[in-house]
N, C-alpha and C positions, 0 to 999 in steps of 0.2 A: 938327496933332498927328502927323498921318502921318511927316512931315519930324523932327521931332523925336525920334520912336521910332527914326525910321532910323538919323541919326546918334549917338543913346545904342547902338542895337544897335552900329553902326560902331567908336565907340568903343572898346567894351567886348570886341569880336575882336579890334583894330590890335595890343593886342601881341602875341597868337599870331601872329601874321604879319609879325612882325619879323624883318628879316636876322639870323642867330646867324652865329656864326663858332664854330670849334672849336679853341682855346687849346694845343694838340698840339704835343708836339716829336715830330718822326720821329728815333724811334733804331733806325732795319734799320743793316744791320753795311754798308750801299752807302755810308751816309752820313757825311762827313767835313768838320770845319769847321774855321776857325779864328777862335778868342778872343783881343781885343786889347784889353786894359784899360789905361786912364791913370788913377792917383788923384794929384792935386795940393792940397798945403795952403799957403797963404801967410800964415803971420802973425809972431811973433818971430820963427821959425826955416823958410824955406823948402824944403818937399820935395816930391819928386813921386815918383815909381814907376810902372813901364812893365812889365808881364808880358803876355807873348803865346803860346799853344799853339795846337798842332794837337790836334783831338779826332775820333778814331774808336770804332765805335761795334763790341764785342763779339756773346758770345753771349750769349742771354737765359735767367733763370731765376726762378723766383717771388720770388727776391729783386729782383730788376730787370736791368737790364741793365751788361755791363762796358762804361765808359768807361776808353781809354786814351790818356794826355796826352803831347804831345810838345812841351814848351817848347823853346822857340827862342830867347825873349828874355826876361832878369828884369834889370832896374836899376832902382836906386836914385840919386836925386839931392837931397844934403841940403845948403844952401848954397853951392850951385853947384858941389860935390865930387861926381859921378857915379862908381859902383859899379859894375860888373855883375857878378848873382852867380848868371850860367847853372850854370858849375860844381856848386853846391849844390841846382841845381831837382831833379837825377834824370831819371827817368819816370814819374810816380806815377801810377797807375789806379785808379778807383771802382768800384761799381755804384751805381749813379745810379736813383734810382724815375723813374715817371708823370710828375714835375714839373721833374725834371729835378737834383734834389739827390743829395749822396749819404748811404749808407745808414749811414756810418762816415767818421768826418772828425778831422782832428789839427790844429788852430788856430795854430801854430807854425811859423816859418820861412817858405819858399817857397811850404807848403800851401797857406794861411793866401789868399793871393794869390790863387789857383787857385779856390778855394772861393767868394772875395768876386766872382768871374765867373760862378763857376755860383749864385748865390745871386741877382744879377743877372737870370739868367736865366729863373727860377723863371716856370714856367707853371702856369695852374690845370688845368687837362688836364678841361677840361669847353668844352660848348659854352655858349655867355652871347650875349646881345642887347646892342644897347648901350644904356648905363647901370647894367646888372649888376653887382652886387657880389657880393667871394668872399672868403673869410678863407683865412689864409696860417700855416699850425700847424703847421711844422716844430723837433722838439727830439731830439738824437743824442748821446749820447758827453757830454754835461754844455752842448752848443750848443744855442740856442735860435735861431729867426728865426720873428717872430708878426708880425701884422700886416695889414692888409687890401688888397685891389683894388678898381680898377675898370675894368671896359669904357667909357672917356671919350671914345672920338669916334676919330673918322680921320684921317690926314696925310698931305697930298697926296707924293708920289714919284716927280718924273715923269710917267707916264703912268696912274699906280695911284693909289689910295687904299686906302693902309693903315691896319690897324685900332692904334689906341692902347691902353696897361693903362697906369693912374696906380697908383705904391705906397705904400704906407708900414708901413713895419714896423720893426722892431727888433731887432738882432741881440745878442744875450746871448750871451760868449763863456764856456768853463769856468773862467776867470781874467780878473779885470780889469774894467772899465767896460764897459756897454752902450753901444752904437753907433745911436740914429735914423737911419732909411735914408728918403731922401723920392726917388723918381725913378718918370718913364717910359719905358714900352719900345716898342717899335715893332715888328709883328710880319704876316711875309708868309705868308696861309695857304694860296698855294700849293706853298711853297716847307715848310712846317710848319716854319716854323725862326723865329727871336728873329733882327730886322737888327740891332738898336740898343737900349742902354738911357744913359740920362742923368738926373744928379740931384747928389744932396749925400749925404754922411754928416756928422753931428754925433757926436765922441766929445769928453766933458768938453766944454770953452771951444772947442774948434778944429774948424772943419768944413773938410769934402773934398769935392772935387767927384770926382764919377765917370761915365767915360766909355765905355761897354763897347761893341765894334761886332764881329757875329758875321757871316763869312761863309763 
């Protein structure tokens, strides 16, 4: 009986005493990364799209912090005809919350691109154990992106085990179809920064894959 009490006691603490990790982006103004997304669709009509920035990080204010974007790379490839339409990116800046979205967003053009990396990148800006779930209830300017996580397990990297976030959500734009987003991210907490996210989007009939690697 004694044995038994123990391991129910055992039991019943192991998840207080489960590893957490802390889902954190560092945005001090030292911190500067770069965002490389590929999204490819192949079915009647083949396309891909390749946008890439630099992201440094502002000063902070109760609205959140400024993000300031410095594309380098935007093309387009639609039946083997590749575009590039850096020209048209700008420099466009946020202020970006806790999660890493921003607080005002324009669904159009080159934004449009920009935003589906940082939406990618979405952290729950909480500490979680793994197995942990967290819902995902961002809506801005007529945008929506809902959806759930989870804390799914580790991947090996080398010489590390990094922690996993499985998603799924859905992006509701202010015009047009909704978008199903299914992907994982990969995430280094000592670095507080998102390495990698990979997965699919479904709009209408035709899904995307999406490749986001942040370093």
């Amino acid at each position: 009986m004694r044995t038994f009490a123990a391991f129910a006691l055992f039991a019943a603490v192991a998840p207080a005493f489960a590893q957490k990790v802390d889902f954190v982006h560092d945005q001090s103004s030292k911190k500067k990364l770069v965002y490389d997304l590929d999204i490819q669709a192949k079915g009647e009509n083949e396309f891909s799209t390749k946008s890439v920035f630099d992201l440094s990080y502002g000063a902070k204010s109760d609205k959140g912090v400024q993000a300031n974007l410095n594309p380098t790379v935007w093309s387009m490839k639609i039946n083997g005809n590749e575009m590039s339409q850096i020209a048209e990116a700008g420099q466009p800046s946020f202020i970006l919350d806790s999660h890493g979205l921003p607080t005002a967003v324009n669904m159009s053009g080159p934004e449009m691109f920009f935003v589906i990396s940082l939406l990618l990148s979405y952290l729950p800006a909480a500490e979680l154990a793994e197995g942990d779930e967290y819902k995902i209830d961002w809506a801005i300017d007529g945008v929506a992106f809902k959806g759930t996580g989870k804390f799914s397990g580790y991947e090996e990297a080398g010489d590390k085990k990094l922690p996993r976030l499985s998603v799924r959500a859905v992006l509701t734009p202010g015009a047009g179809d909704s978008a199903s987003f299914d992907f994982t991210q990969i995430y280094d907490p000592a670095a507080k920064a998102l390495v990698r996210a990979t997965g699919s989007a479904k709009l209408s009939e035709e899904t995307f894959s999406l490749a986001l690697t942040v370093k």
